[in-house]
Backbone as XML, in Angstrom:
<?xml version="1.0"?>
<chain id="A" units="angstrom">
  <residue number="1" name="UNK">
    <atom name="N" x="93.917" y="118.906" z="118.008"/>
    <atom name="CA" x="94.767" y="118.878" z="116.829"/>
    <atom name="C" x="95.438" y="117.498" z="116.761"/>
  </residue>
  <residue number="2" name="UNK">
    <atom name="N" x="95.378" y="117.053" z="115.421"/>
    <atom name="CA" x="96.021" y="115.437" z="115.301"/>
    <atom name="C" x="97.317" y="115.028" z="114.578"/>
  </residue>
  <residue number="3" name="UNK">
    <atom name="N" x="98.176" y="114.549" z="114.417"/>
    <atom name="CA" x="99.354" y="114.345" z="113.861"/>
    <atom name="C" x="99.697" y="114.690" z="112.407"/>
  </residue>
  <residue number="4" name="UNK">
    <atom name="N" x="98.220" y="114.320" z="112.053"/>
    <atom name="CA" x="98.313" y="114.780" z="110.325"/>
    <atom name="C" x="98.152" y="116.154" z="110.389"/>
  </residue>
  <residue number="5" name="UNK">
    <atom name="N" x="97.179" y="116.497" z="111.146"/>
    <atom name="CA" x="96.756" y="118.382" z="111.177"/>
    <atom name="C" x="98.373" y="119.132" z="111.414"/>
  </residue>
  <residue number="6" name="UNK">
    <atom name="N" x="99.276" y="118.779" z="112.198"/>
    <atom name="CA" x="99.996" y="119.532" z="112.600"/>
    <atom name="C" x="101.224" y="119.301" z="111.750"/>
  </residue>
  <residue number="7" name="UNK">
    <atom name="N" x="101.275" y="117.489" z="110.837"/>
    <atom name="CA" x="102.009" y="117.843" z="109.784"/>
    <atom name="C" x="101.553" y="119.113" z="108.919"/>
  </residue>
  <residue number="8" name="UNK">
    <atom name="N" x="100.341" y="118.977" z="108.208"/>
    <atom name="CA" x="99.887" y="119.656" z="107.418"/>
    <atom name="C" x="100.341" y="121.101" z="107.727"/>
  </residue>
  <residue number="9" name="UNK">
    <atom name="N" x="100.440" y="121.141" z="108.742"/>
    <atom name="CA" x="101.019" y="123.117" z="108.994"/>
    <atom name="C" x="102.443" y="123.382" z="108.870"/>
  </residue>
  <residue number="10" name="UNK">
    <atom name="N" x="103.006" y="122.179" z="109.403"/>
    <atom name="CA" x="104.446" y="122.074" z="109.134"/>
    <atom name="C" x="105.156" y="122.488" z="107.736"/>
  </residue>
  <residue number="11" name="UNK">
    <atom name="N" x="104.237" y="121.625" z="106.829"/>
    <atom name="CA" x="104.413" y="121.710" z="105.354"/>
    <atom name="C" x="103.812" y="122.962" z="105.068"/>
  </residue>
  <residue number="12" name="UNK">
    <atom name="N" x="103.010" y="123.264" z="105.322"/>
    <atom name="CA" x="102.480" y="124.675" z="104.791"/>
    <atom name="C" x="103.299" y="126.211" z="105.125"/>
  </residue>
  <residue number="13" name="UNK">
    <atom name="N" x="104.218" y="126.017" z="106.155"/>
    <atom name="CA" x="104.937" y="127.019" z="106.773"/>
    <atom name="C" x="106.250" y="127.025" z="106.057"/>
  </residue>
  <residue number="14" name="UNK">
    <atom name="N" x="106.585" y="125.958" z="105.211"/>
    <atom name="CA" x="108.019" y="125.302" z="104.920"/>
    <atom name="C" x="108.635" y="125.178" z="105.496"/>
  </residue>
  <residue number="15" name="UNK">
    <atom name="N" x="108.819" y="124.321" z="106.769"/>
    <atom name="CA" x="109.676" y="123.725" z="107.912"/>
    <atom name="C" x="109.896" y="122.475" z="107.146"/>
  </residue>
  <residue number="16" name="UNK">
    <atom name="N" x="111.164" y="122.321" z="106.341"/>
    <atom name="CA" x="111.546" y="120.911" z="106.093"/>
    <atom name="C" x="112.852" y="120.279" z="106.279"/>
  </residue>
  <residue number="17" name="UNK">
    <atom name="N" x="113.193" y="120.829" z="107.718"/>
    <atom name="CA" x="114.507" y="120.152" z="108.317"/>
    <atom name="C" x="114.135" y="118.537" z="108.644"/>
  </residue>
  <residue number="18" name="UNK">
    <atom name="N" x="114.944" y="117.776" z="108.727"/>
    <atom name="CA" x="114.961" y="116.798" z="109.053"/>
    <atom name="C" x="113.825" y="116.642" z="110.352"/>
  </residue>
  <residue number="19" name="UNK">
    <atom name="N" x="112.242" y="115.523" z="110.502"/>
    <atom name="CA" x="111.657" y="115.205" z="111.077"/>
    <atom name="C" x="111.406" y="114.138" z="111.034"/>
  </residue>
  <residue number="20" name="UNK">
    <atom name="N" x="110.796" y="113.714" z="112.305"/>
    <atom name="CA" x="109.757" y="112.266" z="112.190"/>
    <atom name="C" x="108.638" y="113.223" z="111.778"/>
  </residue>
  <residue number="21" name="UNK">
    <atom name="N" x="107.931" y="112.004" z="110.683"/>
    <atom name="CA" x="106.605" y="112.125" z="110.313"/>
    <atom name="C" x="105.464" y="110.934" z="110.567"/>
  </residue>
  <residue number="22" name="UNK">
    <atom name="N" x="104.056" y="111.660" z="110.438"/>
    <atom name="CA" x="102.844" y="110.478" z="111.333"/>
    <atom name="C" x="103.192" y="109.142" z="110.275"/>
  </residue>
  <residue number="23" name="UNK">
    <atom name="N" x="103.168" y="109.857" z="108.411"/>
    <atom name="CA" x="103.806" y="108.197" z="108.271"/>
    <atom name="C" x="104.868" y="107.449" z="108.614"/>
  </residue>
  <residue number="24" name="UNK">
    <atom name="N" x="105.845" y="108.130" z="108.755"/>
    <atom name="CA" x="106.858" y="107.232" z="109.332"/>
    <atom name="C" x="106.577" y="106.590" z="110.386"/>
  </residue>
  <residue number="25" name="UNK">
    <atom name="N" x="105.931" y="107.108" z="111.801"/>
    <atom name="CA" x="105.566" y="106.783" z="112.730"/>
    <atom name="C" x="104.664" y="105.391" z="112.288"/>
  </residue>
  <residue number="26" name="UNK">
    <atom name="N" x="103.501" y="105.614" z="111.265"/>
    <atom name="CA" x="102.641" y="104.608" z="110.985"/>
    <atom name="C" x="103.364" y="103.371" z="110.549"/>
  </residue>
  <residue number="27" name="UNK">
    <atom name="N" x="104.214" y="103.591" z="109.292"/>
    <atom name="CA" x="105.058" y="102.849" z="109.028"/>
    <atom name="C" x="105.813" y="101.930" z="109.785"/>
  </residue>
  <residue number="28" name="UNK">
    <atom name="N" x="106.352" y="102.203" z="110.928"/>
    <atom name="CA" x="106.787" y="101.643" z="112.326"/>
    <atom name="C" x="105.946" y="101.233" z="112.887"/>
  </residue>
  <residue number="29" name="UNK">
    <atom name="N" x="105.156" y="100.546" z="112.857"/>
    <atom name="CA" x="103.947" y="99.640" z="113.803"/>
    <atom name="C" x="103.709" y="98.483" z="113.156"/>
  </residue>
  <residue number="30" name="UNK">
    <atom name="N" x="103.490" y="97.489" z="113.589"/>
    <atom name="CA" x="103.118" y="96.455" z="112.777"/>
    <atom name="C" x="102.894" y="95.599" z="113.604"/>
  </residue>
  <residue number="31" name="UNK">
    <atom name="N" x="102.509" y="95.885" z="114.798"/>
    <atom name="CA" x="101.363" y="94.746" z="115.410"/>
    <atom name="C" x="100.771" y="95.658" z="116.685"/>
  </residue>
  <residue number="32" name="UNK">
    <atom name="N" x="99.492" y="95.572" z="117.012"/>
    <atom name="CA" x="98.981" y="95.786" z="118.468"/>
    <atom name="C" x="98.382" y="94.864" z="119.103"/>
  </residue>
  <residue number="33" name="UNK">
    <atom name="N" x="98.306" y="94.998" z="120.139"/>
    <atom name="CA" x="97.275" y="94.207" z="120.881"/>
    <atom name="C" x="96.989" y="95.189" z="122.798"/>
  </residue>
  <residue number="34" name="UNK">
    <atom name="N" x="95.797" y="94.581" z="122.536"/>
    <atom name="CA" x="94.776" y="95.476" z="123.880"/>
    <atom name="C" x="94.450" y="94.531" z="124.533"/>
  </residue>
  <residue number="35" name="UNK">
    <atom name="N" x="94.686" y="94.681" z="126.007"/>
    <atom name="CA" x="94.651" y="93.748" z="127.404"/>
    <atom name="C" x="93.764" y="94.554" z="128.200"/>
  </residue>
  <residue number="36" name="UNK">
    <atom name="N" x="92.583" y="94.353" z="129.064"/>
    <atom name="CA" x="92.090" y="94.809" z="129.921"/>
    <atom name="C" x="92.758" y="93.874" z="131.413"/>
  </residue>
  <residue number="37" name="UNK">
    <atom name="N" x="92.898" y="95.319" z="132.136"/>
    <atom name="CA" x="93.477" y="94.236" z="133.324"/>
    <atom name="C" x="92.199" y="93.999" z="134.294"/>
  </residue>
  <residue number="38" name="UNK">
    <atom name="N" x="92.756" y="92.834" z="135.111"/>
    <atom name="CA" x="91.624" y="92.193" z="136.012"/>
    <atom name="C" x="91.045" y="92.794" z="137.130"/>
  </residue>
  <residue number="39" name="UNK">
    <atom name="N" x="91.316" y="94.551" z="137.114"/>
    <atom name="CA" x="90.768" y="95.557" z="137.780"/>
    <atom name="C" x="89.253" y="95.731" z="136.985"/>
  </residue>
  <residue number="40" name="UNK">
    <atom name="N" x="89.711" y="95.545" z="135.824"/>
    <atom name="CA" x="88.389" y="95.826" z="134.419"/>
    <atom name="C" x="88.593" y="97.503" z="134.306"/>
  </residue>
  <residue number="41" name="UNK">
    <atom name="N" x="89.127" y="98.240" z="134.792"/>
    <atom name="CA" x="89.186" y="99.782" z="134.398"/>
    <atom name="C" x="90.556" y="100.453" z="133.609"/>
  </residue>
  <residue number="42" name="UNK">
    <atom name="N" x="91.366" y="99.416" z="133.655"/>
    <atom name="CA" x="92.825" y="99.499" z="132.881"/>
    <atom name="C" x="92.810" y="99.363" z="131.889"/>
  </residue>
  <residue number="43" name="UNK">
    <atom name="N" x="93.531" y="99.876" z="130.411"/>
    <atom name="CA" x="93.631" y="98.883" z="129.292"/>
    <atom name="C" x="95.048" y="99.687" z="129.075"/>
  </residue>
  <residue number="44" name="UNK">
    <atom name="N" x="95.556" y="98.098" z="128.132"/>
    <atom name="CA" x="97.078" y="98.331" z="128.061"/>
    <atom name="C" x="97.413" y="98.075" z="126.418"/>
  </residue>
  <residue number="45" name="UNK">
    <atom name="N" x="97.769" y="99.124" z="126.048"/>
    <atom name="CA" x="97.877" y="98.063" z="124.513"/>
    <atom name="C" x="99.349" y="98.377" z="124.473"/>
  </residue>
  <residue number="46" name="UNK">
    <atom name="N" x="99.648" y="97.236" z="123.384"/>
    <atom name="CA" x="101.136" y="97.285" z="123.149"/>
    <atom name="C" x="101.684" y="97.222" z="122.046"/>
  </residue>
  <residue number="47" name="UNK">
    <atom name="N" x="102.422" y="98.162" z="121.282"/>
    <atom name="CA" x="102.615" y="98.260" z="119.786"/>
    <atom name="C" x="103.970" y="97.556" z="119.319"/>
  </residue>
  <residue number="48" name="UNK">
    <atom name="N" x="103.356" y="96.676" z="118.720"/>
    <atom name="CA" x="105.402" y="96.066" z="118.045"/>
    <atom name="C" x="105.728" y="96.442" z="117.008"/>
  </residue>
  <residue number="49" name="UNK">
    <atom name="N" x="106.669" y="97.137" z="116.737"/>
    <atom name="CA" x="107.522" y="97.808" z="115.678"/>
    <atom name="C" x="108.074" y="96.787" z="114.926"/>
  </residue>
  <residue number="50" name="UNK">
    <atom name="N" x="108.714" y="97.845" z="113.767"/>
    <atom name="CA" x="109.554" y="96.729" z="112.608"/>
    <atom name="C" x="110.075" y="96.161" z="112.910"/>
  </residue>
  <residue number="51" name="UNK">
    <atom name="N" x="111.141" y="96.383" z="114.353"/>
    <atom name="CA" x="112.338" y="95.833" z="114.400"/>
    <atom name="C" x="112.076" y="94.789" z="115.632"/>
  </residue>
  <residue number="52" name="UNK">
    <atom name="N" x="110.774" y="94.651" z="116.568"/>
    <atom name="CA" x="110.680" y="93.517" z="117.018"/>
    <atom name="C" x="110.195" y="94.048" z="118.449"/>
  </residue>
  <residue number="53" name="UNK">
    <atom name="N" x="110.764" y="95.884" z="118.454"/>
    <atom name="CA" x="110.732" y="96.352" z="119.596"/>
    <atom name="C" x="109.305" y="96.598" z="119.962"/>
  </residue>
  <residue number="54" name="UNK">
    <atom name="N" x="108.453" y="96.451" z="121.434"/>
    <atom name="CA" x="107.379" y="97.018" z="121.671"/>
    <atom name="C" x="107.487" y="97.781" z="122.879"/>
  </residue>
  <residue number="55" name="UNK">
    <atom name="N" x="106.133" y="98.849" z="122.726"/>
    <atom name="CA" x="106.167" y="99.736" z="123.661"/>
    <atom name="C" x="104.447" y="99.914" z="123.894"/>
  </residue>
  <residue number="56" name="UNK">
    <atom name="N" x="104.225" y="100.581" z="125.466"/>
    <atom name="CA" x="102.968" y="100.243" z="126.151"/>
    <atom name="C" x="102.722" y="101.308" z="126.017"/>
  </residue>
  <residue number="57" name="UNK">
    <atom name="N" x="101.293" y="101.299" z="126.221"/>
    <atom name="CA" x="100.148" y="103.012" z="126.586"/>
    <atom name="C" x="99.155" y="102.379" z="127.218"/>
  </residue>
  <residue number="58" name="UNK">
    <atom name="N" x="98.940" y="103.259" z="128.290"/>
    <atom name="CA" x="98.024" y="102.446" z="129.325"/>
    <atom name="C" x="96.745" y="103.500" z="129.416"/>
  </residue>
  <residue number="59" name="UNK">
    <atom name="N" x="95.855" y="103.100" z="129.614"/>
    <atom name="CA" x="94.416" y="104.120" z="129.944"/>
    <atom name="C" x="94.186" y="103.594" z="130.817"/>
  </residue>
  <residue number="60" name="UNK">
    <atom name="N" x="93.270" y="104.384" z="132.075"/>
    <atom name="CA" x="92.551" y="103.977" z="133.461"/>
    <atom name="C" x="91.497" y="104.979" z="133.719"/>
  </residue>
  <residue number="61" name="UNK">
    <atom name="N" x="90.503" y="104.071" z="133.290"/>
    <atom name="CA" x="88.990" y="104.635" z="134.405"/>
    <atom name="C" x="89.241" y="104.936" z="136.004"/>
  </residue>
  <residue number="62" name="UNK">
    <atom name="N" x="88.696" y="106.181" z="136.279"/>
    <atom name="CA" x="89.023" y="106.337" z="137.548"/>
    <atom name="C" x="87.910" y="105.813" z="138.543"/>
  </residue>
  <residue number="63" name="UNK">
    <atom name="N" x="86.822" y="105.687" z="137.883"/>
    <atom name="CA" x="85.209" y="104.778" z="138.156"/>
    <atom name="C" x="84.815" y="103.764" z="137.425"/>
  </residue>
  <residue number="64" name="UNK">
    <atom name="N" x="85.360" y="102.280" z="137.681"/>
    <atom name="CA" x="84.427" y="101.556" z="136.930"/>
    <atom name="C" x="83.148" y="101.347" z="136.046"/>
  </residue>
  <residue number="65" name="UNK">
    <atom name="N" x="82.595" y="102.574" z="136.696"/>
    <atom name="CA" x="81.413" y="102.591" z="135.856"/>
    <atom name="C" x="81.457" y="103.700" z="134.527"/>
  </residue>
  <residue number="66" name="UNK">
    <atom name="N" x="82.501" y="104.330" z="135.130"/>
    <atom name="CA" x="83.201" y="105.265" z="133.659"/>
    <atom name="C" x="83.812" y="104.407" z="132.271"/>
  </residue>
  <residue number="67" name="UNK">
    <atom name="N" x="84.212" y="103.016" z="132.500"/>
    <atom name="CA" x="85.088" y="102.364" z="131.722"/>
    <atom name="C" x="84.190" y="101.939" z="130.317"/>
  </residue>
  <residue number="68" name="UNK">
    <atom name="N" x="84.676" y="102.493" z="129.845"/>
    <atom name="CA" x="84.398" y="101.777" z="127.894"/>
    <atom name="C" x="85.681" y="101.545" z="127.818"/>
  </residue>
  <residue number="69" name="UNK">
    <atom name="N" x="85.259" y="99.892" z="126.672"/>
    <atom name="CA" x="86.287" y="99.303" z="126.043"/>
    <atom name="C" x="87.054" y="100.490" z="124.773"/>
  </residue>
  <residue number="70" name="UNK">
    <atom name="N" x="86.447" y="100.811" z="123.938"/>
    <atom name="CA" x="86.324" y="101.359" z="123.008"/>
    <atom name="C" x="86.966" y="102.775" z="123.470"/>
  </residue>
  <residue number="71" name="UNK">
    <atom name="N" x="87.198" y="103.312" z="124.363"/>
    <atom name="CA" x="87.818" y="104.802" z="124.394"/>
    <atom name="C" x="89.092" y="104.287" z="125.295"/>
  </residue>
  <residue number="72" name="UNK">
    <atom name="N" x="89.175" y="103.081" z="126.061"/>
    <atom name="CA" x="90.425" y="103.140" z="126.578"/>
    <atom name="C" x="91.236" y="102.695" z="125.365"/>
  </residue>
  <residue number="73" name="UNK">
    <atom name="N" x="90.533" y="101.655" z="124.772"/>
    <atom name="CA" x="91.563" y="101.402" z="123.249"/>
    <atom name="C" x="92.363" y="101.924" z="123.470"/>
  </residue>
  <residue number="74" name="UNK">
    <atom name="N" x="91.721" y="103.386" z="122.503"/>
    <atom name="CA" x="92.010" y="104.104" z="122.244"/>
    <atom name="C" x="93.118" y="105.578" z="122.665"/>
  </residue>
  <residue number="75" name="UNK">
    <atom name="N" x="92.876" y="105.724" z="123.906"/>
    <atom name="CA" x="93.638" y="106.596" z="124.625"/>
    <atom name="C" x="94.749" y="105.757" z="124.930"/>
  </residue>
  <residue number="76" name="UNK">
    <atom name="N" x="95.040" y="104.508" z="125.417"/>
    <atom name="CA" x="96.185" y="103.444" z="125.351"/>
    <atom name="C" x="96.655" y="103.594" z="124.029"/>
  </residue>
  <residue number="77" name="UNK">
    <atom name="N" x="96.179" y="103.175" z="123.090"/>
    <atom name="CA" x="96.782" y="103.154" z="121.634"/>
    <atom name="C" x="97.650" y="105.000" z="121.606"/>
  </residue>
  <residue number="78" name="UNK">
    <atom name="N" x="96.611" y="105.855" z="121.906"/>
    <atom name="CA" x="97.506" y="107.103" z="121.634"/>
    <atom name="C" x="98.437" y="107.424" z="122.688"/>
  </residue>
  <residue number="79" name="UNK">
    <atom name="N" x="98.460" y="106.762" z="123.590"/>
    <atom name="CA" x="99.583" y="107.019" z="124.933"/>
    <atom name="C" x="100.904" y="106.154" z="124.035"/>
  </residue>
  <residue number="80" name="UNK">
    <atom name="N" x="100.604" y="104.740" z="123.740"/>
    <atom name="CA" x="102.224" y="103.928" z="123.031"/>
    <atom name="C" x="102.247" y="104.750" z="121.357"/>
  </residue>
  <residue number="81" name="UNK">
    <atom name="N" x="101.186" y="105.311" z="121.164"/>
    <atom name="CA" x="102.225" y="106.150" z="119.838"/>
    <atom name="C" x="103.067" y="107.480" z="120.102"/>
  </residue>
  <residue number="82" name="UNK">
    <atom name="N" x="102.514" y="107.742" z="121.486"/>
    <atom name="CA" x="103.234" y="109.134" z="121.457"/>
    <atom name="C" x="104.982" y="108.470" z="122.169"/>
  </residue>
  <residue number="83" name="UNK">
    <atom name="N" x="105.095" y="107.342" z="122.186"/>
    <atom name="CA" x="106.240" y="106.714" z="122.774"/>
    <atom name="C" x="107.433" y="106.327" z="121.538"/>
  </residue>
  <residue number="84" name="UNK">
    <atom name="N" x="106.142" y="105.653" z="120.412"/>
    <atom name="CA" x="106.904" y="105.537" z="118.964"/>
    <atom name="C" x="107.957" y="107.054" z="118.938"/>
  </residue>
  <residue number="85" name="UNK">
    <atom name="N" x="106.989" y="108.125" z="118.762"/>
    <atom name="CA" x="107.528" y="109.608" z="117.815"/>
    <atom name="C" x="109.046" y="109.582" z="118.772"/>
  </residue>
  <residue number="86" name="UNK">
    <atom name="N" x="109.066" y="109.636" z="119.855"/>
    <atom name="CA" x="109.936" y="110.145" z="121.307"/>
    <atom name="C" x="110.919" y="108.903" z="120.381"/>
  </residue>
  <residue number="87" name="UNK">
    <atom name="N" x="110.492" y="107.809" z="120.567"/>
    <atom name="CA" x="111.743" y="106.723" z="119.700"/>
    <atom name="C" x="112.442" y="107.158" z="118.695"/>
  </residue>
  <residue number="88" name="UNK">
    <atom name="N" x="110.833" y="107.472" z="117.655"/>
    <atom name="CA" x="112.132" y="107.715" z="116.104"/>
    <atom name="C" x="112.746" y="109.063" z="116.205"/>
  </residue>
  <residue number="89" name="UNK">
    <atom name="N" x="112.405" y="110.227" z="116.776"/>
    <atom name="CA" x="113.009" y="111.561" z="116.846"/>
    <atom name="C" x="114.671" y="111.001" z="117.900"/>
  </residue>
  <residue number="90" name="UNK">
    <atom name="N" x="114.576" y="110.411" z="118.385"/>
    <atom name="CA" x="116.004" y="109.858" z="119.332"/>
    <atom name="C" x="117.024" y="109.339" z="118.158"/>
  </residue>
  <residue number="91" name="UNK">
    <atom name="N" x="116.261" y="108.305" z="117.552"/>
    <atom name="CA" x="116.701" y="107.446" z="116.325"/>
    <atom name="C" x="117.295" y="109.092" z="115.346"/>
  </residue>
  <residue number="92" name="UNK">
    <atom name="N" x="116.488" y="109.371" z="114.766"/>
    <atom name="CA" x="116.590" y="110.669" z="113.399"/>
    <atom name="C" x="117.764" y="111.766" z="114.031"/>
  </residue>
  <residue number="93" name="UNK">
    <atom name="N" x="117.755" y="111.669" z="115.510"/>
    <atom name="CA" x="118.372" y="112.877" z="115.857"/>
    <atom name="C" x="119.869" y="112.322" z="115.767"/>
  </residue>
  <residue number="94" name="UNK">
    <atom name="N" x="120.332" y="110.810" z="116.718"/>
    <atom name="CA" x="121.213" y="110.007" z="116.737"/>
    <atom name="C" x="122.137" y="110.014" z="115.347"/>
  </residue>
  <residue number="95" name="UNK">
    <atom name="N" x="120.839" y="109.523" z="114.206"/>
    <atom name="CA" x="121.413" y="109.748" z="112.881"/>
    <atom name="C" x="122.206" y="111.087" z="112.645"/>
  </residue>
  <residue number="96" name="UNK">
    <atom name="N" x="121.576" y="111.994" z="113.068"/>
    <atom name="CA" x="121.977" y="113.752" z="112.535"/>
    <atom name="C" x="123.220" y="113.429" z="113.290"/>
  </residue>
  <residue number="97" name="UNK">
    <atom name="N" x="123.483" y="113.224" z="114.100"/>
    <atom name="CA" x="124.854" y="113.794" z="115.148"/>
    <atom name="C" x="126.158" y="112.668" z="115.102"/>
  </residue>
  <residue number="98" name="UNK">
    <atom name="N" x="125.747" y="111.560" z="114.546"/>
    <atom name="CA" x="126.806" y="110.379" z="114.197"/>
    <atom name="C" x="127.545" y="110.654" z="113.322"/>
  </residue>
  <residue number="99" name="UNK">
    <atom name="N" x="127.225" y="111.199" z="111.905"/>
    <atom name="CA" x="128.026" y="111.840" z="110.836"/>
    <atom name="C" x="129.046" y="112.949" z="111.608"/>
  </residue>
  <residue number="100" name="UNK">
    <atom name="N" x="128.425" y="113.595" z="112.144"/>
    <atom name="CA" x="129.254" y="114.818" z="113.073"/>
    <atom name="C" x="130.279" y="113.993" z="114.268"/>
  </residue>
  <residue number="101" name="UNK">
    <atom name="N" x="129.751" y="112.986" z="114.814"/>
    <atom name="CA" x="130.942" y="112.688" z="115.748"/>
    <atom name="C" x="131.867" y="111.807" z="115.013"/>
  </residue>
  <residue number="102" name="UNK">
    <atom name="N" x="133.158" y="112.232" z="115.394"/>
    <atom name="CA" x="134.452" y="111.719" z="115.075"/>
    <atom name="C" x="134.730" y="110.385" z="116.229"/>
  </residue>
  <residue number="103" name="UNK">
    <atom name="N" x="135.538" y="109.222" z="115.458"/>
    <atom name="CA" x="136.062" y="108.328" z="116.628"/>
    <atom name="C" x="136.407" y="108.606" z="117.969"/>
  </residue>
  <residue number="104" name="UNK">
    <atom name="N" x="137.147" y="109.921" z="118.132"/>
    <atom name="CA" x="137.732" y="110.615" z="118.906"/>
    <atom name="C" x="137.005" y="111.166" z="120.020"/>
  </residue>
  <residue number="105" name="UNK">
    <atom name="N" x="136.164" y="111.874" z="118.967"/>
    <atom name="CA" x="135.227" y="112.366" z="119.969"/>
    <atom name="C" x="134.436" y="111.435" z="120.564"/>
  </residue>
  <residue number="106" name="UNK">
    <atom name="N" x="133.956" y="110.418" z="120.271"/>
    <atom name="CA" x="133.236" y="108.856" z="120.573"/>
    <atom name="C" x="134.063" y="108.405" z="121.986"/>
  </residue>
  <residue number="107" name="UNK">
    <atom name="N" x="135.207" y="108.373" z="121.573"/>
    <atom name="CA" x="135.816" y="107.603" z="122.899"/>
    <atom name="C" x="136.436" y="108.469" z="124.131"/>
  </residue>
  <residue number="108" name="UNK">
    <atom name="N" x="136.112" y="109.882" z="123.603"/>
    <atom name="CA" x="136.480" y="111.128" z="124.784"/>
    <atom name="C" x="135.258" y="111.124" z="125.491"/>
  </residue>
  <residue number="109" name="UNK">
    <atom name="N" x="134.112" y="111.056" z="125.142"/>
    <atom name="CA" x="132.665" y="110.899" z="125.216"/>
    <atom name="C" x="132.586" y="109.493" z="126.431"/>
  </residue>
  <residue number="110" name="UNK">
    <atom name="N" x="133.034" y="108.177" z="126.100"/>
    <atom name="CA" x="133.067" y="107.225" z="126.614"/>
    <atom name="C" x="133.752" y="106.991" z="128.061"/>
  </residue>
  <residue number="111" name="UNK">
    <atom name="N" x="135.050" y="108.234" z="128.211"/>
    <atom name="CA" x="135.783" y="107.866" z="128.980"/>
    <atom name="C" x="135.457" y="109.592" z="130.351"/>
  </residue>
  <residue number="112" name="UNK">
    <atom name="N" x="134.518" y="109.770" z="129.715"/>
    <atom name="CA" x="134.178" y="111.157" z="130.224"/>
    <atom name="C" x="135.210" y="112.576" z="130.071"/>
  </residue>
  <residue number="113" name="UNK">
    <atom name="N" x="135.984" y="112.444" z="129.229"/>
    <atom name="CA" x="136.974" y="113.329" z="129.012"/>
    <atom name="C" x="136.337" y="114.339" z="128.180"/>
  </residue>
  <residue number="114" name="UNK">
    <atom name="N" x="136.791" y="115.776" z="127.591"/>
    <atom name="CA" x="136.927" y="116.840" z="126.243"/>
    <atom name="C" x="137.129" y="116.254" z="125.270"/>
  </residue>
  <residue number="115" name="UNK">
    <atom name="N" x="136.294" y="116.828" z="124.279"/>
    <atom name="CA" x="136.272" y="116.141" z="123.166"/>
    <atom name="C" x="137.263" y="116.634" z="122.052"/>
  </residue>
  <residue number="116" name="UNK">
    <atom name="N" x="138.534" y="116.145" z="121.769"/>
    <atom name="CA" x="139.860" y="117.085" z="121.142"/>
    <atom name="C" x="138.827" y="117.978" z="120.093"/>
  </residue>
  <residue number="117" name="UNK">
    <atom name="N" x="138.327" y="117.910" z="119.257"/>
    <atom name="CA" x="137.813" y="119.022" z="118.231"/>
    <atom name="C" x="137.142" y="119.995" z="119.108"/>
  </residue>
  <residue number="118" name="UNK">
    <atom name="N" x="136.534" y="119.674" z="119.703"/>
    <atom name="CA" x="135.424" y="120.310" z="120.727"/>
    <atom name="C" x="135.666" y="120.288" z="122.499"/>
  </residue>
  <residue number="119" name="UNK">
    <atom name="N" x="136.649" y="121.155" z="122.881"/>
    <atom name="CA" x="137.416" y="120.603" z="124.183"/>
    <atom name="C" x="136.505" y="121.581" z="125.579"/>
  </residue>
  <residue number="120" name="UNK">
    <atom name="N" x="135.548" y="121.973" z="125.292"/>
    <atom name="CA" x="134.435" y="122.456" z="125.964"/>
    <atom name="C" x="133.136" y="121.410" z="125.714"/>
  </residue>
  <residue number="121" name="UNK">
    <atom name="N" x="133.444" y="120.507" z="125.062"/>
    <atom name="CA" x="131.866" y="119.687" z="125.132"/>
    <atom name="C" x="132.820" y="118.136" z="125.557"/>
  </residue>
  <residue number="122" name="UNK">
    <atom name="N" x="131.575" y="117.565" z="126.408"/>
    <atom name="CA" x="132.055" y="116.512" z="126.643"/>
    <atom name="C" x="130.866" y="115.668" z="127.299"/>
  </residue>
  <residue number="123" name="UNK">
    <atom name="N" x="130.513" y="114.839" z="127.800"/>
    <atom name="CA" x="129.481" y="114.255" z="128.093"/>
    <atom name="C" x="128.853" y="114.628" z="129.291"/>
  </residue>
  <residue number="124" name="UNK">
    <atom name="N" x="129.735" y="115.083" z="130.126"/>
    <atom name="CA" x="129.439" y="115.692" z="131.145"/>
    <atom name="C" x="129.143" y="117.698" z="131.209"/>
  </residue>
  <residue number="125" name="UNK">
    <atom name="N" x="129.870" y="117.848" z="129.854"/>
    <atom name="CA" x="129.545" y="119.246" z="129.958"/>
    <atom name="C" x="128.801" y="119.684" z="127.890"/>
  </residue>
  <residue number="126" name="UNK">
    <atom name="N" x="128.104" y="119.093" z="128.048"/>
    <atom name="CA" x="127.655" y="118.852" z="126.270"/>
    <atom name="C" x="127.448" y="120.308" z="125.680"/>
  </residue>
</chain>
């Protein structure tokens, strides 16, 4: 099952709370590049995002003689996208819960204290 397949069910079920989606995810890429390392059974690619940030996915032949260029690409390429989604769902979630935290709670949070609105949550006891 592939990112679009499992949007597609998403939408079909009507789950439309706040998500990352594969375009958004796609949208967020804007450069790769693929390194074979000087083992020759490694490949590393590395995806740079909008904002400048990059992140790795690595594939490894466990037999040299197992190694294609062409499928480690690939399994590298899908190892640093599944790193993107883990990013923007951190990002989307961050967003959801910033509106909700108060200054207060920000710097009760900071100093490891109860959070006055919320005096059972705290960073240590969330």
């Amino acid at each position: 099952m592939n990112d679009k397949t499992i949007e597609q069910e998403i939408q079909s079920k009507g789950l439309n709370a706040p998500r990352v989606t594969p375009d958004q995810v796609s949208a967020e890429i804007v450069g790769e590049t693929f390194t074979v390392l000087p083992n020759g059974r490694t490949t590393v690619c590395q995806l740079t995002l909008r904002n400048g940030f990059t992140v790795e996915g690595i594939s490894a032949a466990v037999s040299i003689e197992n190694f294609d260029a062409e499928i480690g690409n690939k399994v590298a390429r899908q190892n640093a996208v599944g790193k993107v989604w883990e990013l923007l769902g951190f990002r989307l979630r961050d967003d959801l819960v910033r509106s909700a935290l108060t200054d207060a709670d920000a710097q009760a949070d900071l100093t490891g204290t109860s959070r006055p609105d919320h005096p059972r949550h705290s960073v240590a006891n969330p």
